[in-house]
C-alpha positions, 0 to 999 in steps of 0.5 A: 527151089529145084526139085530132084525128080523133075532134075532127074526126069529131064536128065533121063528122059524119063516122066515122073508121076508125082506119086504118094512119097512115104518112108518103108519104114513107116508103113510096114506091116508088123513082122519079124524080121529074121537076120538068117540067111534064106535057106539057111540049115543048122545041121547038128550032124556036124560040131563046130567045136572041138569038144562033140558033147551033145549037152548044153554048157553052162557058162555062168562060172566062166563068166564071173571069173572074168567079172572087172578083168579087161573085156574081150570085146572093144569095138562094136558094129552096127549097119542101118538103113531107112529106104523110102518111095519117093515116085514113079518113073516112066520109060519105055512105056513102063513104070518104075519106083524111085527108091531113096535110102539113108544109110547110117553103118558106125563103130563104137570103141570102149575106151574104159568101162563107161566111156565109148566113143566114136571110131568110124562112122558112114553116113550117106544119102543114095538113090535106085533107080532102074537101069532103064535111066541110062538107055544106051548101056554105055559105061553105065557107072560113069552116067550115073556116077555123073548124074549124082554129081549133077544132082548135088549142085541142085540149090534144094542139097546144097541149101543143107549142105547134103549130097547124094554119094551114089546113085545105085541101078537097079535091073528093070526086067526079069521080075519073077513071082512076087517079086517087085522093082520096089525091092529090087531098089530096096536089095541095092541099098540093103547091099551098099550098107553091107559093103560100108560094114565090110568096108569098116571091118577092112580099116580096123584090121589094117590099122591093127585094131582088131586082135586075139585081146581086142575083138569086134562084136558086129551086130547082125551075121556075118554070112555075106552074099556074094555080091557082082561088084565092090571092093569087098564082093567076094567073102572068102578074099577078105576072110582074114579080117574077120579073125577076130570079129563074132557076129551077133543076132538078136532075131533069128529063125529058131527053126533053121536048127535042125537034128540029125534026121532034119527036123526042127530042134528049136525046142533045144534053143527055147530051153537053155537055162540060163547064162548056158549055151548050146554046142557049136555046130558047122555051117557051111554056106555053099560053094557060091561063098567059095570054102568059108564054113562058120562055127554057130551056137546060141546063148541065153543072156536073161532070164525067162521069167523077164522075158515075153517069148521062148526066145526072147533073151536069146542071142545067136553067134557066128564066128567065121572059121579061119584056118584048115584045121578049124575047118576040119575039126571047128573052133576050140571049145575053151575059146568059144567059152571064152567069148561065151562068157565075155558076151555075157558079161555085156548084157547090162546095163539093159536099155528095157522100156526103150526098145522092145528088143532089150532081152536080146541087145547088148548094151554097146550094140544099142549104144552104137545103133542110137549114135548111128540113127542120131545122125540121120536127118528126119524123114519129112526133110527128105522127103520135102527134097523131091 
């Protein structure tokens, strides 16, 4: 049977070193894995709501008001990603990783209170490997978009009816401290998932799905980099699908959140009382996202005497600021409320003793990230293609 990488070493005058093959994944050294942005400052020196108390609300009341009406929130996004080391390469006398990845980004919609089903689903297999693979740096996409092409018609793919969608270079110079190919590989992928997410967002807003009575929860923030290519590269051009999208994080870096003399306020977060959450404030990104400022706050959807940490039950949630006056004076309070407490009413079911991050997940959240990880195929399978 033909093997990928002696396909690939021939078909780029390359030289494979038949290295350990492992999935990331599986090897990773416990941590947590914060979805704030690098650099990311919460300053409480500027509101993101229109109402500037400094206190904290409680939004129990609210949200048993709207217990049985019809929710707020009907379609659900998640993105996933499992990378793997598949080998070392040589060229020009230096040695670069071969970075496989799957990519799973779906969206569930609630067609009643106990029935989701399946409204959009990207599921696709892709490579990194270093620019060096195309040595001429002529029209480079054509090579490798011809290189996947030529690789699809291996028996080992075609056996199993799978294929490889895109072949992602990565730069292969200009390391700086601490940094490796084997990320770079791993950033590639990483930002393909972001662009399939982006990508979903963009059909449902086009096909009307998304309004003022049926928003979209995405699992993760919303603060895209900008990035050189794709459809969707720039944040501030496609802005307008996402007025009716909230972002949701399950970990976040309690430190960002600084007071007004930049110091860490995370204590604010590890002591909302229960079904309360803190004031809106401004973030803006910076002048490489163009103008997009976000409204951000936290909420505690459970309980502490259930929970393991200070944070642990805590949700933060972003929503993309879309007009000038919003930019100027942020969100009304009344609707951040209003999605407050609909974001609340998601908490239950709980999926406790199936993850251990089930104080901090919303039920269609999880639902829609089994669904997504349910269509992978196993780790060995992949591997054994190489």
């Amino acid at each position: 049977m033909d093997k990928i990488l002696s396909f690939i070493a021939k078909e780029t005058n390359g030289k494979c070193y038949t290295s350990f093959k492992f999935c990331h994944d599986g090897v990773a050294v416990p941590s947590i894995a914060y979805e704030d942005k690098p650099g990311e400052k919460i300053s409480l020196k500027e509101y993101g709501e229109t109402d500037h108390s400094p206190n904290t609300r409680d939004m129990t009341k609210r949200a048993k008001q709207i217990e049985g009406s019809t929710p707020l929130f009907n379609f659900f996004l998640d993105g996933s990603r499992r990378t793997y080391k598949v080998d070392d390469i040589e060229y020009q006398k230096k040695i670069f990783p071969i970075v496989a990845g799957q990519i799973g980004v779906g969206c569930c919609q609630r067609i009643d209170k106990s029935t989701f089903c399946k409204t959009a689903l990207e599921h696709n297999l892709v490579l990194s490997l270093p620019d060096y693979a195309h040595a001429d740096g002529y029209k480079p996409e054509l090579f490798f978009n011809s290189l996947a092409e030529k690789i699809n018609q291996i028996s080992s793919l075609t056996k199993y009816n799978l294929k490889f969608s895109k072949i992602l270079p990565y730069i292969s110079k200009g390391l700086q401290e601490g940094e490796t190919f084997e990320n770079r590989g791993i950033a590639k992928i990483q930002d393909e998932m972001i662009e399939c997410e982006k990508k979903i967002v963009s059909q449902l807003t086009a096909k009307n799905l998304l309004n003022e009575c049926s928003y979209l929860i995405k699992d993760g923030s919303l603060q895209y980099k900008p990035m050189k290519t794709g459809d969707y590269r720039e944040i501030s051009k496609i802005r307008n699908n996402y007025r009716c999208v909230i972002g949701v994080s399950k970990q976040f870096n309690p430190e960002l959140l600084k007071d007004k003399n930049n110091k860490s306020n995370a204590s604010t977060i590890a002591h909302l009382d229960l079904y309360h959450r803190t004031p809106a404030f401004m973030y803006e990104p910076g002048t490489q996202f163009g103008d997009v400022k976000f409204a951000i706050w936290y909420v505690r959807i459970r309980d502490t005497k259930y929970t393991n940490t200070p944070f642990s039950g805590i949700l933060k949630v972003e929503k993309m600021l879309m007009t000038g006056s919003e930019s100027k004076n942020g969100l009304e309070t009344d609707e951040i409320d209003a999605i407050t407490a609909n974001i609340i009413n998601e908490r239950n079911p709980v999926c406790y003793g199936s993850d251990n991050r089930w104080a901090n997940h919303l039920y269609p959240i999880y639902l829609t990230e089994k669904y997504i990880k349910s269509q992978y195929i196993s780790d060995l399978h992949l591997l054994n293609l190489f």
